[in-house]
LOMIDREN-311943 format. One record per residue (C-alpha): residue in three letters; z, y, x. Coordinates in steps of 0.02 Angstrom, whole numbers, plus 50000, padded with zeros to 5 digits. Layout:
<mardos>
ALAZYX
...
</mardos>
This chain:
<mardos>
UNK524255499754663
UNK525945503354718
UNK526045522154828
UNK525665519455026
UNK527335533055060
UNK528885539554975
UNK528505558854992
UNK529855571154891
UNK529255571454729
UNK529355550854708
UNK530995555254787
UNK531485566354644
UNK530655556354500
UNK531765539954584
UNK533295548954563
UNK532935554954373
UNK532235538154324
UNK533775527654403
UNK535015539654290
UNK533975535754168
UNK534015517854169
UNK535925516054234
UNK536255529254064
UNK535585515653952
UNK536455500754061
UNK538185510154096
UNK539235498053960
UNK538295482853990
UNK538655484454159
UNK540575488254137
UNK540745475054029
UNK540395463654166
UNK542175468154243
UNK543055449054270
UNK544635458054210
UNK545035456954041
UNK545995474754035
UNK545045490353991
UNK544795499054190
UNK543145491254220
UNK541855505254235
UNK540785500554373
UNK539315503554267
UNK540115522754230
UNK540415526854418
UNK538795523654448
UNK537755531154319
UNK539095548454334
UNK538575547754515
UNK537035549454490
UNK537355562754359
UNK538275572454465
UNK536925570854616
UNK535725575954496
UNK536975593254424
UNK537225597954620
UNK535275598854646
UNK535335607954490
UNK536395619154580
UNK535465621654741
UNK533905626754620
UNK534615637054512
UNK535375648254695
UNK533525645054745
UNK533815632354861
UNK532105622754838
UNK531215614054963
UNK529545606254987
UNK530125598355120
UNK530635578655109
UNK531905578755241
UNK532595592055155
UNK532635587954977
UNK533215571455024
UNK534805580055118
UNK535135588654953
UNK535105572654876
UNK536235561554970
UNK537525575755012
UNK537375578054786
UNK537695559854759
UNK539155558054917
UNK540215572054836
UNK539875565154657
UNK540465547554701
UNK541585539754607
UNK542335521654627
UNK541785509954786
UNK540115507054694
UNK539805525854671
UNK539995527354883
UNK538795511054909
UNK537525518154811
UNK537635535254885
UNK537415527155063
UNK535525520654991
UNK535045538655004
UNK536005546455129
UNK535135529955262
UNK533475537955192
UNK533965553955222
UNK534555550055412
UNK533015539155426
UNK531785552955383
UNK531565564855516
UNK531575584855510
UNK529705585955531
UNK529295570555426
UNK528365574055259
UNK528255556655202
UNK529185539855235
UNK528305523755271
UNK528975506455277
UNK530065508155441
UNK530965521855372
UNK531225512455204
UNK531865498255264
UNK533075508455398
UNK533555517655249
UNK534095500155175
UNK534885493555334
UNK536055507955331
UNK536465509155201
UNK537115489655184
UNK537825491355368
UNK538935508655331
UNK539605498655156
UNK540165483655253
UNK540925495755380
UNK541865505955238
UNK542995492855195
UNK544345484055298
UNK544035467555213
UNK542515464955145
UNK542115452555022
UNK540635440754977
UNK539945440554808
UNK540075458554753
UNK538835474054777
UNK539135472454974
UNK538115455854974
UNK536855463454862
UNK536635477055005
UNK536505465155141
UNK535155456355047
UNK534065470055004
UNK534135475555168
UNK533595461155254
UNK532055460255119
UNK531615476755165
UNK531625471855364
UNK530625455255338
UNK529375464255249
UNK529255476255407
UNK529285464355537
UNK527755453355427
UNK526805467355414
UNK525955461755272
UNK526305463055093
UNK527315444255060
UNK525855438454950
UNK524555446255031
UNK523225442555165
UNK523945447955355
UNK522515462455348
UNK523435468955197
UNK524065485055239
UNK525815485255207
UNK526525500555085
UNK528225504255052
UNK527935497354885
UNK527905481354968
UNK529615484655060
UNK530385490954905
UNK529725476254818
UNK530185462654949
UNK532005471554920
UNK532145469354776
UNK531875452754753
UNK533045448354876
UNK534485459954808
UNK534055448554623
UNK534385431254707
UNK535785437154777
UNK536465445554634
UNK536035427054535
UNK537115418354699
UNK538585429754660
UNK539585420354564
UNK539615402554678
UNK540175414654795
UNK541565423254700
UNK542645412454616
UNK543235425954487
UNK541535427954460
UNK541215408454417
UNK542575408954301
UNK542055420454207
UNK540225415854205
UNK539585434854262
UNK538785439654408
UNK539515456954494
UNK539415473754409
UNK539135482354557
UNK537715472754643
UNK536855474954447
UNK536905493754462
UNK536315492154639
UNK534925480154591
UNK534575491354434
UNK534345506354556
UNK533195498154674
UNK532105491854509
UNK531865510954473
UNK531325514454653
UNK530045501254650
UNK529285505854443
UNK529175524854506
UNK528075517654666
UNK527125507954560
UNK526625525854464
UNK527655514754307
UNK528415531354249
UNK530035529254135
UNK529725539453954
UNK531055551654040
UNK530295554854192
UNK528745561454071
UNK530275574354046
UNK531095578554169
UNK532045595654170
UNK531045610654241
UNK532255615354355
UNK532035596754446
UNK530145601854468
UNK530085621854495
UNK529715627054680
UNK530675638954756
UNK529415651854733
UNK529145649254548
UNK529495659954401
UNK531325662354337
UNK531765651754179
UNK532005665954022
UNK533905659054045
UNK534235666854222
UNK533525684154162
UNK534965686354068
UNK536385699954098
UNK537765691654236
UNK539035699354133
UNK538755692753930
UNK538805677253869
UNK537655665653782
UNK537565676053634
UNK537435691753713
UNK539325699853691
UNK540095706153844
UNK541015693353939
UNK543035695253993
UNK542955697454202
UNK544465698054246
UNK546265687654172
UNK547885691854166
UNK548665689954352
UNK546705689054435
UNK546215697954583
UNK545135713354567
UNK543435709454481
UNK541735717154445
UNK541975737354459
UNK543855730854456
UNK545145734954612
UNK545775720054694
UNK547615712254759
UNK548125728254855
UNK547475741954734
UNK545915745654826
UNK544475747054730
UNK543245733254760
UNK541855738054880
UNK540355734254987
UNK540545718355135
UNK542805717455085
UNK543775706755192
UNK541775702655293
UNK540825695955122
UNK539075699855121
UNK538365693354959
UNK538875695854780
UNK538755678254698
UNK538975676954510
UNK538625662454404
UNK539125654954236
UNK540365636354216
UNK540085627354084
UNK540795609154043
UNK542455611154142
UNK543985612854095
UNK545635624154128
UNK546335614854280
UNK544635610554367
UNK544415629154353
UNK545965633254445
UNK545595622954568
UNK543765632454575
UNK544675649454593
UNK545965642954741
UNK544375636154836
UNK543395652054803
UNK545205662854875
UNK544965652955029
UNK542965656855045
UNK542995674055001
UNK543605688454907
UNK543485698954738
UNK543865681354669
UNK543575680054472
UNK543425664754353
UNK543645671554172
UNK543505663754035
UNK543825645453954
UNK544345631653892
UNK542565626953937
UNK541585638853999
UNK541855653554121
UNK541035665454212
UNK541345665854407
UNK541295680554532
UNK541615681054720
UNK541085692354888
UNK540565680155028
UNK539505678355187
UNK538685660955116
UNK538245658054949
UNK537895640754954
UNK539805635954989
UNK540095645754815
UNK538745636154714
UNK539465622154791
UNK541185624554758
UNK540675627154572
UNK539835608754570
UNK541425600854576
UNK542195607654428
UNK540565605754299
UNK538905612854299
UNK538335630454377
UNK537075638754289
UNK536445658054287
UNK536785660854470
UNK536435679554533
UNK536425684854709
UNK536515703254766
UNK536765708354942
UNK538485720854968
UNK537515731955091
UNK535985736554990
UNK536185728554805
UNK534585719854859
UNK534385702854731
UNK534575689354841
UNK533945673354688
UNK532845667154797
UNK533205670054987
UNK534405654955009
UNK533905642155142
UNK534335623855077
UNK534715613455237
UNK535525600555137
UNK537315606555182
UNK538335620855205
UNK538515626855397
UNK540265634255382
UNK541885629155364
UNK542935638455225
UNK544625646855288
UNK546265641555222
UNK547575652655188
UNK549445647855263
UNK550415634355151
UNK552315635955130
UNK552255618155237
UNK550965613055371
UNK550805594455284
UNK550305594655099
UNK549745579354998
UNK548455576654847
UNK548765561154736
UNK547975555154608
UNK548585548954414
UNK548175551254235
UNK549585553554090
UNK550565569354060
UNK552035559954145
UNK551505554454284
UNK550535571854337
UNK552095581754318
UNK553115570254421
UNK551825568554558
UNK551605589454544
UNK553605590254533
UNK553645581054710
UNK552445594754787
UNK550755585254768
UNK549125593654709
UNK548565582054573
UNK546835575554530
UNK546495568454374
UNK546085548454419
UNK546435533954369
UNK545495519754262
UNK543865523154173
UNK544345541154245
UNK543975540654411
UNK543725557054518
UNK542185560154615
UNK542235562354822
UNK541865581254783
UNK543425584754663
UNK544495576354813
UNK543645587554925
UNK544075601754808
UNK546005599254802
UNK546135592554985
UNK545315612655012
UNK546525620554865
UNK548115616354960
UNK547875625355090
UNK548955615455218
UNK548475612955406
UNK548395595255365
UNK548215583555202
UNK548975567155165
UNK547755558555005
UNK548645545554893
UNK547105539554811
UNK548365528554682
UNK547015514954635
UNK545935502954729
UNK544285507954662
UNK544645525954728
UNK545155523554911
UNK543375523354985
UNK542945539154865
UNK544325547554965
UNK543775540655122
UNK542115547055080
UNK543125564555045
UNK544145563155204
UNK542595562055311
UNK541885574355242
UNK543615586255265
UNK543555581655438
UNK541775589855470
UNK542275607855413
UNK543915607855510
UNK545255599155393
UNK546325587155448
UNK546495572555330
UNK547415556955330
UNK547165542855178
UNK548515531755136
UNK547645516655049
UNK548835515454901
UNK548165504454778
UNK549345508354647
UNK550245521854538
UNK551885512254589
UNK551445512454790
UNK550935534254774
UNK552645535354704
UNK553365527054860
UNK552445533954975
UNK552875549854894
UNK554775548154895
UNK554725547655081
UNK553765562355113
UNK554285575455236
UNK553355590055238
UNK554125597455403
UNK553835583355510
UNK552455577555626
UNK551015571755545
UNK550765556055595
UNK552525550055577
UNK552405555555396
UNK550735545555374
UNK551905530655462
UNK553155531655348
UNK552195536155160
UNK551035520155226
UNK552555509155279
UNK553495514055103
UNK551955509655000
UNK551715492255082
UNK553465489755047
UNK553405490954849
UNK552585476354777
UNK551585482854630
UNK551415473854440
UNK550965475754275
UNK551035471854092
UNK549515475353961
UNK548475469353848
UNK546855458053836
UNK545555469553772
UNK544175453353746
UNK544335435353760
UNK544355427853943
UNK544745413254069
UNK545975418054179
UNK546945411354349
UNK548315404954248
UNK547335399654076
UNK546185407353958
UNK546845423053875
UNK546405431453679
UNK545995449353661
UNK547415455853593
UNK548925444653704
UNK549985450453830
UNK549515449854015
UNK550545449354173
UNK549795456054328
UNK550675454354520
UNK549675462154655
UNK548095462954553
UNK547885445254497
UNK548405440954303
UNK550285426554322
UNK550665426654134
UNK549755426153978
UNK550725427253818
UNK550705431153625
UNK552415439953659
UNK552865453353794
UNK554635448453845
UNK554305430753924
UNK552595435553989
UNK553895450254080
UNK555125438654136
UNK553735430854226
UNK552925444954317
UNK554755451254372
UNK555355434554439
UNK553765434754540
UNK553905453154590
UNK555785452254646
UNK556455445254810
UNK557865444454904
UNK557805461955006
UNK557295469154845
UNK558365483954783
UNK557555495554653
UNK556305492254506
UNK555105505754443
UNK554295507754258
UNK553135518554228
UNK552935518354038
UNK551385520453970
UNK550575530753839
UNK550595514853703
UNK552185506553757
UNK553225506153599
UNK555285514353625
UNK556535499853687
UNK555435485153685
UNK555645479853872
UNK557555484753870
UNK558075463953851
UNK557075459753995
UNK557835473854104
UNK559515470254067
UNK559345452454103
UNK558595458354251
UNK559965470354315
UNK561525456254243
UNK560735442454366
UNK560345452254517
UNK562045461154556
UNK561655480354641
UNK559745482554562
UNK559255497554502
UNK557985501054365
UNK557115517054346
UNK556225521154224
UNK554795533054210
UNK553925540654054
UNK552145541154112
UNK551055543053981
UNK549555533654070
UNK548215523853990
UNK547685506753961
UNK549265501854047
UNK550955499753935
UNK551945495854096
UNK551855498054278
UNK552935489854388
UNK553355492654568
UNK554895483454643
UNK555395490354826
</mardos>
């Protein structure tokens, strides 16, 4: 008999069982992508959401931020899964919880039906809302459709094949929703042609559907093997006994040897003196807590980009250590902004909390209220307008760093979460932030970011830049002296102005727009739709350029790629430059993935 309410602990066992099952579905579901080119992870963003929702909470418990509460723990939840978003499926699927979490009220210890299916209507509502133009056939219509299962079932108020004295459970919403979101999943494809082509249905409204199966075994008490396992820190209350692992020393390692606190060029650390020769003492520069806690499964730059964030929280900064694991020290007034800061760049673990005034352990005195109540100071920037872009390939990161951006590693089937945006938007330290996300399937993760800026003080402006190619424009127009929004004119103006392309190859066997294509042949892309298939790159070139240029166009970009091969696309260029008198070619070694070539003609 399916449960009568959703009360936090079905809450937590939903969230473990539907990383479970998107774990085990992550490559099925990416190989759904209609594009036969190797930046289809749909099925990734999801299931690393999740992940990431699920390393956050991990967080909060491990700085003793439990909560018996549902309201709560739901919070924790939805604000986990919103900053580990990645991709526009990653930010649908975080809205599913974050509607539950609005829906639920402070007092509420349980959710019925009306709150389920509100949770559902947001949810579909705030995703259709996200995008300027929405489109039928994808995860959006699998939204819609759950949602309007979960209402019917409300407004019956009866189970669908039940008697009308049948109480209704939210089972029986979850249920109703679910077998909505499947027919419309199965209706995709007659409503996206790409989709009929290709004979799939969409990879986003799978995960979705896949989510909302999980929500509905765990009500039915169906427990997944995994859920039989889950992690004790997922179940310990915030009043239970400390795992053997947080007993350890702050200061050694794993293996018990003394760990390094502070690096060459760090401010002062434990017992250490800090930036102006002072030794290090009790409440510095107003922090009132000690917070210490160990990184592991980072890397060098996401930990300088934790140790900027942490300068502009508190002081006493440390993050020693590396290449993949450090330990982290900082004096602060709120520890949860320091845990939280640490989520971004890979998974906190050993946290220790002392107070500055009376060395008092503070483990298990946070409050959880699902977010952090303050707003972390920046420090002055050299200019009061400072941009974060995104790319991947050694290339195109020092160029985009070389033109004063803060760089995030993105790009296909490496897409940043909402919470690493968030991270470098905070790391510049400007009074306001201009965010080249640099690929479609990242502009509503930076939204997502941007919104979130915008409630601790930041001032944050996305350009929608699709594209490496379009960043790079925007970028070349960039004044970081003038008025912001005649910047954010300009960058958007530039980047609507270069018409972007490409040239790779077919990674399986495929029907495309223009013909079916081989794994292994050359494809030409113009503004995201495949114009040229080819055994040979030169004339499947010729093709994308002649569609790419125009008559007001001056300059064409390259951006070679990290498996481009040295002078093969020199013909084509020439031919290009010898018929169109005055056009300039510039040419860019990159170094980015699964794309030999981008092209960007302005």
């Amino acid at each position: 008999m399916p449960r009568p309410v959703l009360d936090l602990l079905t809450a937590r066992r939903w969230a473990v069982t539907s990383r479970v099952l998107l774990a085990g579905a992550r490559e099925r579901i990416d190989a759904l992508n209609v594009f036969p080119v190797a930046d289809g992870d749909t099925g990734t963003n999801m299931y690393l959401t999740m992940d990431g929702a699920l390393q956050f909470v991990r967080g909060q418990f491990e700085l003793g931020a439990g909560t018996e509460r549902l309201a709560e723990g739901l919070a924790l939840i939805a604000r986990g899964m919103l900053l580990a978003a990645r991709g526009n499926s990653g930010v649908i699927l975080s809205q599913l919880t974050k509607g539950l979490s609005d829906a639920v009220g402070p007092d509420v210890e349980v959710a019925g039906p009306e709150e389920l299916a509100a949770a559902f209507e947001t949810a579909a509502r705030t995703a259709w809302d996200a995008l300027a133009a929405p489109v039928e056939g994808t995860i959006l219509t699998v939204a819609r459709a759950a949602a309007e299962g979960a209402r019917s079932a409300v407004e019956r108020g009866h189970p669908l094949y039940g008697q009308a004295g049948d109480e209704l459970l939210v089972g029986h919403v979850v249920s109703e929703a679910l077998e909505q979101a499947q027919q419309a999943l199965a209706q995709t494809p007659e409503l996206l042609p790409a989709l009929g082509v290709a004979g799939v249905v969409d990879a986003g409204g799978a995960g979705l559907v896949l989510v909302i199966e999980a929500l509905e075994a765990v009500l039915e008490e169906r427990p997944h093997l995994a859920v039989e396992e889950l992690p004790t820190w997922w179940e310990l209350p915030p009043t239970g006994p400390v795992p053997d692992h947080r007993l350890r020393h702050p200061g050694h390692d794993h293996d018990g040897r003394r760990g390094a606190h502070v690096d060459a060029g760090e401010r002062g650390g434990v017992g250490g003196q800090d930036e102006r020769g002072e030794q290090g003492g009790v409440g510095e520069e107003g922090g009132v807590v000690e917070v210490m806690y160990l990184l592991r499964d980072t890397d060098p730059e996401r930990a300088a980009r934790l140790r900027a964030n942490l300068d502009r929280l508190g002081s006493s900064v440390v993050v020693a250590g590396g290449p993949a694991e450090y330990r982290v020290h900082v004096h602060l007034d709120d520890a949860r902004l320091a845990v939280e800061a640490g989520t971004f760049a890979g998974i906190v673990e050993d946290v220790r909390l002392t107070s500055l005034q009376d060395g008092t352990d503070l483990e298990h005195e946070a409050a959880a209220d699902g977010a952090p109540d303050g707003a972390p100071e920046r420090c002055p920037s050299a200019h009061p307008i400072a941009v974060v872009a995104c790319g991947l390939g050694a290339g195109v990161r020092a160029l985009l760093a070389a033109a004063g951006a803060q760089v995030v590693a993105s790009g296909p089937r490496h897409r940043a979460s909402a919470g690493q945006l968030l991270a470098a938007m905070w790391a510049c330290g400007a009074e306001h932030v201009v965010v080249l996300p640099n690929d479609h399937d990242t502009v509503m993760v930076a939204r997502a970011a941007a919104d979130e800026a915008a409630l601790r003080g930041l001032d944050v402006h996305v350009v929608p830049t699709g594209t490496l190619v379009e960043g790079l424009a925007a970028l070349a127009v960039l004044d970081p002296a003038a008025e912001v929004r005649g910047v954010v004119t300009s960058m958007s103006e530039a980047a609507e102005a270069c018409r972007p392309g490409a040239l790779t190859l077919a990674q399986r066997d495929a029907d495309t727009p223009v013909g079916p294509c081989r794994a292994g042949q050359w494809l030409g892309i113009v503004d995201g739709a495949i114009t040229a298939v080819g055994d040979e790159l030169d004339p499947v070139a010729r093709v994308v350029l002649d569609e790419l240029w125009h008559d007001e166009a001056e300059v064409l970009t390259v951006v070679v790629g990290a498996t481009a091969r040295p002078g093969e696309l020199d013909t084509v260029l020439s031919d290009l430059t010898a018929r169109h008198a005055g056009a300039e070619v510039v040419r860019i070694e990159g170094g980015q993935p699964t794309y030999p070539y981008l092209l960007g003609v302005e």
